[in-house]
N, C-alpha and C positions, 0 to 999 in steps of 0.2 A: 701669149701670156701663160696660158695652159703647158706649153712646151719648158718655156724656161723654171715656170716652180718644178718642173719635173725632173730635169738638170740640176736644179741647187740642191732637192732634196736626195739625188742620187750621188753628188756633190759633198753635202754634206757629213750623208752616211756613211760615205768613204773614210772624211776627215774624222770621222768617232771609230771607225773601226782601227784604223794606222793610231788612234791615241790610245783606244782601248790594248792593242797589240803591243804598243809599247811601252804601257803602263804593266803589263801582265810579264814581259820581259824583265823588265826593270827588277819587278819586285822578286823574281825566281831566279834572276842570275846576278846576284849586286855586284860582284865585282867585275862581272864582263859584261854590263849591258853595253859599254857604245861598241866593242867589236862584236858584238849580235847584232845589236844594228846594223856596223856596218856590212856587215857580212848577208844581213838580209834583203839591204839597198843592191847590192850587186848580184844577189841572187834574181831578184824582179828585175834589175836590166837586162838581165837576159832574154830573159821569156817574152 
């Protein structure tokens, strides 16, 4: 029980971070946020 709230919350804070990232994108690059997106999605597949 203890393992998995520790998982959703690490889980979670991922998904607030990836909206918080690409809320912060959005607003600082308007006309090119989805190629910074996309460019950021293939930058993390890499790694």
């Amino acid at each position: 029980m203890c393992c998995c709230s520790f998982v959703g919350q690490l889980l979670f804070g991922a998904v607030m971070l990836v909206a918080l990232g690409l809320t912060l994108v959005s607003m600082f690059s308007p006309g090119n946020a989805i190629t910074t997106i996309l460019l950021c999605h293939l930058s993390t597949k890499d790694t």
